[in-house]
FIDO-93515 format. One record per residue: x, y, z of N, C-alpha, C in turn; residue in three letters. Coordinates in steps of 0.1 Angstrom, whole numbers, plus 5000, padded with zeros to 4 digits. Atoms other than C-alpha are relative to their C-alpha. Layout:
<rs>
XYZXYZXYZala;...
</rs>
This chain:
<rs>
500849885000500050005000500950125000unk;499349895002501050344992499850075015unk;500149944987502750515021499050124999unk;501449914998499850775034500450115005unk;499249924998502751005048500050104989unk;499949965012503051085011498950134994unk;500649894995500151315018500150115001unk;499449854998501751555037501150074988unk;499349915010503951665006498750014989unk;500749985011501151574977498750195008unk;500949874996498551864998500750114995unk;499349915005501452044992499950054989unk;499749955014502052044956498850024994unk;501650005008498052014946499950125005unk;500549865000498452404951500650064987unk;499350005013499952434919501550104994unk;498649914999502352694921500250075011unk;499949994990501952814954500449915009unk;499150134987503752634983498649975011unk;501350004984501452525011500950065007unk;499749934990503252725031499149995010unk;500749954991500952825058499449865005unk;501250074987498252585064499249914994unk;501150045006495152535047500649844995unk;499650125007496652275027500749885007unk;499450154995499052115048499049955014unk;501550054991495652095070499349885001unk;500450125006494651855051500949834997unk;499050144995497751615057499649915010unk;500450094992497451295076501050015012unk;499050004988499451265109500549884997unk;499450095002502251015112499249845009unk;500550074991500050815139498649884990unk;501050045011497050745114500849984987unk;499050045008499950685091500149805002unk;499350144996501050405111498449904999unk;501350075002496850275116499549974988unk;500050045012496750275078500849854996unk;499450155002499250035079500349885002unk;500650064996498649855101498749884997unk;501450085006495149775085500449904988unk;499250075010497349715052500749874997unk;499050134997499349475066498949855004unk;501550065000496149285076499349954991unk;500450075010494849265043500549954992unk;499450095003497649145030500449885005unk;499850184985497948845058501350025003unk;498249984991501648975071499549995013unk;500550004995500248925096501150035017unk;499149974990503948935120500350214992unk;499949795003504249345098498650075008unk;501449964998500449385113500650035015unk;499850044987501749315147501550105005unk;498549955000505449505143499650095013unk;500249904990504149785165499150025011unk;501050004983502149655194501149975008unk;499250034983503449675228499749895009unk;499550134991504449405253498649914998unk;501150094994500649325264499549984983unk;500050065012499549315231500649914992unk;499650115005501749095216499549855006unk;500550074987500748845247498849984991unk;501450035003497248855240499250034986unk;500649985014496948945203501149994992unk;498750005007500248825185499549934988unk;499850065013500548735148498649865001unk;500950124998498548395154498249995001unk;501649954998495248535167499750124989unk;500649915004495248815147499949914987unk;500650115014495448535117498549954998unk;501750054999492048375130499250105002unk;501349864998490448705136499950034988unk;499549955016491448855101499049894993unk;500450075015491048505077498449935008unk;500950104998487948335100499350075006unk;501149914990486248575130499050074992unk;500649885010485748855107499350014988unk;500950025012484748695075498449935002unk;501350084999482048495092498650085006unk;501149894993480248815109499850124987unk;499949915006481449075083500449994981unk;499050025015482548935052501350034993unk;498149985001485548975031500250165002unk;499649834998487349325035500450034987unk;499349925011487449595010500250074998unk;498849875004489049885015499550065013unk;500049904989489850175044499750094992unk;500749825002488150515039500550135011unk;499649914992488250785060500750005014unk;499750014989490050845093500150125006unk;500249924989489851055124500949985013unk;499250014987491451135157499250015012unk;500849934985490451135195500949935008unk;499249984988492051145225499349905011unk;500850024988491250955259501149965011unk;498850044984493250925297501349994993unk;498950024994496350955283500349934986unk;500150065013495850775248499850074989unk;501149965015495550835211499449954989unk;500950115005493350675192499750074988unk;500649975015492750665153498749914996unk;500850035006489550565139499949974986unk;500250035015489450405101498949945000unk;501250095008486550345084500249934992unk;499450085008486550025071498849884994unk;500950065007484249875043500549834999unk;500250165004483449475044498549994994unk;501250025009480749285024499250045009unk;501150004990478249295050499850135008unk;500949914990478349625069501850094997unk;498949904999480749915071500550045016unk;499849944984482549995108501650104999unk;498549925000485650195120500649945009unk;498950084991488650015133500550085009unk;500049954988489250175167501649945004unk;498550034995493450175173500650105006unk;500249894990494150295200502149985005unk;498550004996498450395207500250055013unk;499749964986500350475237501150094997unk;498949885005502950755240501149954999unk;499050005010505750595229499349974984unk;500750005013503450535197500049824995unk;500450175004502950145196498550015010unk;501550004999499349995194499949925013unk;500750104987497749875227498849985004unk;501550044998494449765218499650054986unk;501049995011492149755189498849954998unk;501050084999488649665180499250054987unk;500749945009485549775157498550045010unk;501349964995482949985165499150114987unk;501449955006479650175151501250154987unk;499149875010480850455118499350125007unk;500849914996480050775131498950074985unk;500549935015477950985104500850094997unk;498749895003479751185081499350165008unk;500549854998479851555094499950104988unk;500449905014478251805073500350155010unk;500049884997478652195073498650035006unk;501049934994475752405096500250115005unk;500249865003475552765096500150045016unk;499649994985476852915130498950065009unk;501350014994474252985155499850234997unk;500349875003475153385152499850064991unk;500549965018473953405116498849995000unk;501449995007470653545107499649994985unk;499949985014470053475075498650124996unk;500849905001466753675078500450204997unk;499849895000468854015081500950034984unk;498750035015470953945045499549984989unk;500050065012470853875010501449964993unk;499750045005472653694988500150024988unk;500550035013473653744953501649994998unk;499250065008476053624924500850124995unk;499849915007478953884914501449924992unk;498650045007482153884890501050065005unk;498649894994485454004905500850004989unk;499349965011487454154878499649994986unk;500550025009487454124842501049894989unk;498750085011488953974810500049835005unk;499150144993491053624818499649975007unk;499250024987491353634851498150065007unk;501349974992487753724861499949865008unk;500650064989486353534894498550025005unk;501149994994482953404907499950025011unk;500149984987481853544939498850035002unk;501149974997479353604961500250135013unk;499849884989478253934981498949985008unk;501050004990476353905014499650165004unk;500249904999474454205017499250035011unk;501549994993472154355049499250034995unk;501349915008468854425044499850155007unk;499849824993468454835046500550044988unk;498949895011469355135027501049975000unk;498749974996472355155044500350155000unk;499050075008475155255031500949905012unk;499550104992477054985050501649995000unk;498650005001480754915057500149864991unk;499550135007482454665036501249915000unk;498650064995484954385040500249904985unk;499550125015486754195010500649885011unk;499550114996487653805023501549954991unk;499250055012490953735011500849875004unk;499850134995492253345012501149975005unk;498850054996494753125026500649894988unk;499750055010497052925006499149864993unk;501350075012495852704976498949994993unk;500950015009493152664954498650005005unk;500650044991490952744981498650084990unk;501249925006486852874970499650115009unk;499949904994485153144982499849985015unk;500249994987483953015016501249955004unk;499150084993487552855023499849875005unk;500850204994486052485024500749935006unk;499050094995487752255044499449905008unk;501450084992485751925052499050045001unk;501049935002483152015063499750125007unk;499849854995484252385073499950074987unk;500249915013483252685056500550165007unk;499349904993485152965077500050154988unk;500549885004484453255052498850014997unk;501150004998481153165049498950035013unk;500249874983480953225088500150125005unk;499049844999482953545086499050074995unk;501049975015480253625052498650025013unk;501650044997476553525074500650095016unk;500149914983478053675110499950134996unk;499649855003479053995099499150074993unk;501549925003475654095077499549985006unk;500149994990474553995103499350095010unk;499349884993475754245120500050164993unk;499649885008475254495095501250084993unk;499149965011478154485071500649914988unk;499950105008478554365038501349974996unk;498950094998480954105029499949954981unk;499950045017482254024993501549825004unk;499050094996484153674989500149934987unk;499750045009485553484958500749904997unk;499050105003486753214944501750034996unk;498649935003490653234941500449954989unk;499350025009492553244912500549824998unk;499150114999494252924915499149885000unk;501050094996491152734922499350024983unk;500750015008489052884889500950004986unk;499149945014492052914862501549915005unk;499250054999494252694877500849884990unk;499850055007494252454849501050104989unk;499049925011495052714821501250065006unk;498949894997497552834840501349864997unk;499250155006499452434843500249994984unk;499850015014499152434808501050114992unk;498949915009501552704797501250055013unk;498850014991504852654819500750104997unk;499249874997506253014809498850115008unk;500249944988503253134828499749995007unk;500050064987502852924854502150055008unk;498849984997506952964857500150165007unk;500049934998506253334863499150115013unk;501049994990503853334885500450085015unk;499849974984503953554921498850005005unk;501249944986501853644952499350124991unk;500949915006500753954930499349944988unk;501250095010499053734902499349885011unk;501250144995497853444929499150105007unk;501049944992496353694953499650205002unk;500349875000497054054956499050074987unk;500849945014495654184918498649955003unk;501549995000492154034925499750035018unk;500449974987492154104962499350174999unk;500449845003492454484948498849994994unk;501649925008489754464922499249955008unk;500949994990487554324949499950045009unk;500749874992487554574971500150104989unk;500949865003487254874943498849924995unk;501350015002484354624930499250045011unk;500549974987483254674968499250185005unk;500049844995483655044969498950094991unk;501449895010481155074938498749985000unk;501150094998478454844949498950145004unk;501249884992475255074958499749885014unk;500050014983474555064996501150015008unk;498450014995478255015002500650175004unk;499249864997480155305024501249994993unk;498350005005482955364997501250045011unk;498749974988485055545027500149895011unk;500050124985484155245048500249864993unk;499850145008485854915025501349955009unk;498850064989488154725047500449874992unk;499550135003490254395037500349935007unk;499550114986490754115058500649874989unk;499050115007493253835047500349875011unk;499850104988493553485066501249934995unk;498950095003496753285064500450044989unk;499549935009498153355033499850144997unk;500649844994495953675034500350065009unk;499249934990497353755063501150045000unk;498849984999500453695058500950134986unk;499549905008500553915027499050144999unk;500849864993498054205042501150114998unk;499349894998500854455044500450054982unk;499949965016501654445002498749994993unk;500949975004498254414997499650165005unk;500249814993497954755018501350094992unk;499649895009500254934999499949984983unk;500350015017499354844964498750015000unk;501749905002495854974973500150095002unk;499849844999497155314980498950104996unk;501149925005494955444958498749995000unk;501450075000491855284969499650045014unk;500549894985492055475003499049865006unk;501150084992490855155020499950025012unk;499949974984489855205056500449935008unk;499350094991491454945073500249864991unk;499550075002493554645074499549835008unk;499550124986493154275094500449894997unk;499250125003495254005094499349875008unk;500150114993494053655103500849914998unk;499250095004496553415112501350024992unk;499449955006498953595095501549995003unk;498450074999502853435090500850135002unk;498849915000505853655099501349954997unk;498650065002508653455090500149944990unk;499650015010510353345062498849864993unk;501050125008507953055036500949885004unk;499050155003510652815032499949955017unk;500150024986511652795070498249925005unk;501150064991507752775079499349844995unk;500550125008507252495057500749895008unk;499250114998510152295074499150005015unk;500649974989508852405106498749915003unk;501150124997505252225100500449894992unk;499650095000506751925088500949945010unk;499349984983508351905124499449925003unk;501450004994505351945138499449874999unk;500450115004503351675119501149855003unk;498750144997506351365120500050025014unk;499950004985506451475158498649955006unk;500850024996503251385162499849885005unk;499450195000504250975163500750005010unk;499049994989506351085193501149964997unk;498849995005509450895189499649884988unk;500050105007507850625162499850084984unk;499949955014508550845133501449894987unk;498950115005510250595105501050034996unk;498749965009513350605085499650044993unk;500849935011511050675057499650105001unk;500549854995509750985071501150055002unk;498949905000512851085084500950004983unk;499350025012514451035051499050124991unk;500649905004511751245036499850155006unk;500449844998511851545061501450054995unk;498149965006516251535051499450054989unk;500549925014514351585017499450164998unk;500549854997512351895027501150115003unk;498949924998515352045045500950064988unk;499449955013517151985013499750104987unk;500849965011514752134993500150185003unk;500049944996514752415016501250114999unk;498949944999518352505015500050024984unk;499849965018518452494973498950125000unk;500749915002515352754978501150155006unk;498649874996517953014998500849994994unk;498950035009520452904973499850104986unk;500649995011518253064947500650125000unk;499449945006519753354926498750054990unk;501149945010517953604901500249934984unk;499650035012519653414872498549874999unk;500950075001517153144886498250034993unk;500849985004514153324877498949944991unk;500750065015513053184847499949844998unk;500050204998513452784859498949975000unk;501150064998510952574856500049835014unk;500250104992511952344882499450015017unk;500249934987509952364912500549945016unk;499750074984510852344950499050055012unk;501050004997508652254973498750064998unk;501250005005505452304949500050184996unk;500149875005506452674938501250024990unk;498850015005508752764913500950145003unk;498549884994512353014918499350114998unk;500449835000510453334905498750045014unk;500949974986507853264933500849995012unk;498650024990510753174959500550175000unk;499549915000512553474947499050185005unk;500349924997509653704950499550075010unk;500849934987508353694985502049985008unk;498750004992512553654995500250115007unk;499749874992513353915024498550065005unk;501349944994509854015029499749965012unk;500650024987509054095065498850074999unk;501449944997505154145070500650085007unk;500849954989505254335104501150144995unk;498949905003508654555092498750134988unk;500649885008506554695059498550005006unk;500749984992503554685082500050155008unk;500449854990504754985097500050134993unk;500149905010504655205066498550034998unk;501449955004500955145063499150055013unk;500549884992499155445072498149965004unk;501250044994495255275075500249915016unk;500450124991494155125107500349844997unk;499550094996495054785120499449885004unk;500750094990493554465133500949895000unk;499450145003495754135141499049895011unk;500550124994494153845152500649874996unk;499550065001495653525161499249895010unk;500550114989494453155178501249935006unk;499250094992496452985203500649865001unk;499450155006496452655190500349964989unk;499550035016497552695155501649974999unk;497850075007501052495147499850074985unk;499849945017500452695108500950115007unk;499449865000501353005120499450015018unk;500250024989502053045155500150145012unk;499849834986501953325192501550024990unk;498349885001506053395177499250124992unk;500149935011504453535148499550115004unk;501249874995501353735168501050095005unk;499549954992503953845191501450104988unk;499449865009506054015161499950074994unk;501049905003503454175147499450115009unk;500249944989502854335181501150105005unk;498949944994506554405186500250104989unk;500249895012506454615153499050124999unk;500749944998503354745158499250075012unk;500849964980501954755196500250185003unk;499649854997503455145197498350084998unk;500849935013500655245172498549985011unk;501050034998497155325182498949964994unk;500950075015495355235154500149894994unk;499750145004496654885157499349935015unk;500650064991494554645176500149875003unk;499550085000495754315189499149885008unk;500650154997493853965198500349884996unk;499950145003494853655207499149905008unk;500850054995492553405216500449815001unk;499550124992493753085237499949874994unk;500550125003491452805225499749994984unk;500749985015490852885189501849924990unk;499150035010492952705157500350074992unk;499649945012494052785126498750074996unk;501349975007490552835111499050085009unk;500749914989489353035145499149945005unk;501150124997487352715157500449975010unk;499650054988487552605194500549855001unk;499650174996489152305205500949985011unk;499250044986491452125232501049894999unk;499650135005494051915232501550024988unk;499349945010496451875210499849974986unk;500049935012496152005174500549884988unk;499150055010496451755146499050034986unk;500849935017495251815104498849935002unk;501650095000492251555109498950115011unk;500949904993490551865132499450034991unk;500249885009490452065105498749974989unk;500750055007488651805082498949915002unk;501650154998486351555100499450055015unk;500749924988485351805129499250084993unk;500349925003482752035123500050115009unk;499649904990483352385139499550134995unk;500649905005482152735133501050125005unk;499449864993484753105136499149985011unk;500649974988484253165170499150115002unk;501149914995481253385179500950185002unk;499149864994483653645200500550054989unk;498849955011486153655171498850084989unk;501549905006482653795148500250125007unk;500349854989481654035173501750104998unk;498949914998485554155177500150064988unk;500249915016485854225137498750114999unk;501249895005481954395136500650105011unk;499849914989483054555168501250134993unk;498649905004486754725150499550044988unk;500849885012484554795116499150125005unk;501149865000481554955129500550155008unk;499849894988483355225156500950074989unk;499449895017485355355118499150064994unk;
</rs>
């Protein structure tokens, strides 16, 4: 079976010229632990039945060694469940002290999830099958009126490169303040989908809400991503100002022409990748006089670095049962890492990419400190940051603070229990949150945004 590790790089590169940097994407990576429960199962259906067993601890072996798990596997299981055919989804949870992966696992007769449950050095100590949960679907956060809003279909920009979006509008004359949503990395849509999360669609329904309308779009990379793979001198050329900045602009002056819309009142808010390039989006709107800035999640430190950084993270998750193979692949990343600072302007024009971006994209966010050119822009401020995010982490909040904290028209929130996506949780933090939890921006975090729009 194909290692499932392999994940955490492919999320990567299915951004097509952009790095997963940040998050979104490597969100969607498997942990090394449900790595190992993958294989585990693997090893099962192929009858290795001593590879099935490699990683159970003492009492386990004892009472479930190679032998029994043979008669469970070829005789228990086919006589209750029929033959096995295939693992599907998997999930995480926690209990006393344990971590436990869940795989859904289709036999002739009935579908269940294999319940493998590890211990902190990371070998299995106990397994069984129990009931599938139902899949989780998206549901609209409880502080969203849909009664106070409408809904309609607009185009952001024009030509080529035009984008579908949608504007959430209050109902009323108005004129109303306005916020452009701008995304995190990859080929993300306009609500930022992720499982069954829709985090700009929360942002979108709280905030008219609230009485302010909200414009959001599909991103470049997601609606034009094809034609762009298809012609490698201009995919090779590609920056942050063709993935995100140029339509972030024309969606806020579309914003600023809308009827009901307060043209002096258009604000932009950026999450993770949006955040992290909020400060060159604020000066290349100069002329669009936007009234404020807010960063969600928003990176401070170099791409390459943060990339190696959450591949740490994840392989650390296995505690100390990360493999050769893994380690052998994060030497890869490192490596990949150092030829990216290697890179030179002659590189420009390569088409060879490292880690899922190519040299002119490397080369063009090189040296850029957010919170440094942060302190040139003259609009208002907002940073917001969650507590439990490994994407982008407190260093970052806290240098965006150290740059900016002087300023009064910069406003700073961090909030303890919140992730990447501004969703509550506990515990510790792995990518299967992101995708098989359902979760809603937090309530507060709403109110704090309508709270720093409406008092402009």
């Amino acid at each position: 079976m194909r290692r499932k590790s392999l994940l955490i790089l492919v999320s990567f590169f299915l951004t097509w010229w952009a790095p997963a940097l940040i998050a979104l994407a490597s969100a969607q990576a498997e942990d090394a632990l449900t790595v190992k429960a993958r294989q585990f199962l693997a090893a099962l259906e192929k009858g290795d039945f001593n590879l099935a067993a490699r990683d159970f601890d003492e009492t386990m072996l004892k009472v479930s060694g190679p032998d029994k798990l043979e008669a469970l596997w070829k005789t228990q299981l086919p006589k209750q469940l029929g033959t096995f055919k295939k693992q599907t989804a998997a999930r995480r949870d926690q209990l006393q002290g344990y971590e436990i992966v869940l795989v859904t696992c289709e036999f002739d007769k009935a579908t269940l999830d294999t319940r493998i449950v590890f211990d902190k050095a990371g070998k299995i100590a106990g397994f069984g099958f129990v009931p599938t949960a139902p899949p989780v679907k998206y549901e609209p956060p409880a502080y969203a009126d849909p009664t106070k809003f409408v809904e309609s279909e607009i185009i952001v920009g024009s030509g080529e490169w035009q984008l579908p979006g949608t504007l959430t509008m209050p109902k009323g004359d108005g004129p109303f303040p306005g916020l452009v949503l701008v995304h995190g990395s990859g080929p993300n849509d306009r609500n930022e989908s992720l499982g069954p999360n829709k985090p700009f669609q929360d942002l979108a329904w709280g905030l008219a809400t609230r009485g302010i309308a909200v414009l959001r779009y599909d991103k470049r990379s997601k609606v034009h991503g094809a034609k762009i793979l298809a012609n490698p001198k201009l995919e090779a050329t590609m920056t942050v100002k063709d993935e995100t900045i140029d339509d972030a602009l024309a969606a806020a002056a579309l914003l600023q022409n809308t009827g009901k819309v307060d043209q002096a009142r258009v604000f932009i808010l950026g999450h993770s990748q949006g955040g992290f390039l909020m400060p060159r989006i604020a000066k290349a709107a100069a002329s669009l006089d936007i009234a404020g800035f807010i960063s969600m999640a928003g990176l401070t430190r170099p791409l390459d670095d943060t990339i190696l950084r959450q591949m740490n993270y994840l392989y650390g998750l296995a505690g100390g049962a990360v493999s050769e193979e893994d380690k052998k692949k994060l030497e890869d990343i490192k490596a990949a890492v150092a030829n990216i600072k290697s890179l030179t302007d002659a590189d420009k024009a390569s088409t060879t990419k490292l880690l899922g971006a190519m040299p002119a994209y490397w080369l063009d966010v090189r040296g850029y400190d957010p919170p440094e050119l942060a302190k040139t822009v003259k609009a208002p401020m907002l940073i917001l940051q969650g507590g439990r995010d490994y994407q982008v982490t407190t260093e970052d909040f806290e240098n965006w603070k150290k740059a900016l904290g002087g300023r009064k028209d910069v406003e700073f929130h961090l909030y303890p229990k919140l992730n990447h996506l501004f969703y509550e949780g506990e515990g510790i933090l792995t990518p299967l949150e992101y995708v098989q939890k359902h979760g809603s921006v937090a309530g507060y975090v709403v109110e704090d945004i309508a709270a720093w729009i409406l008092k402009r």
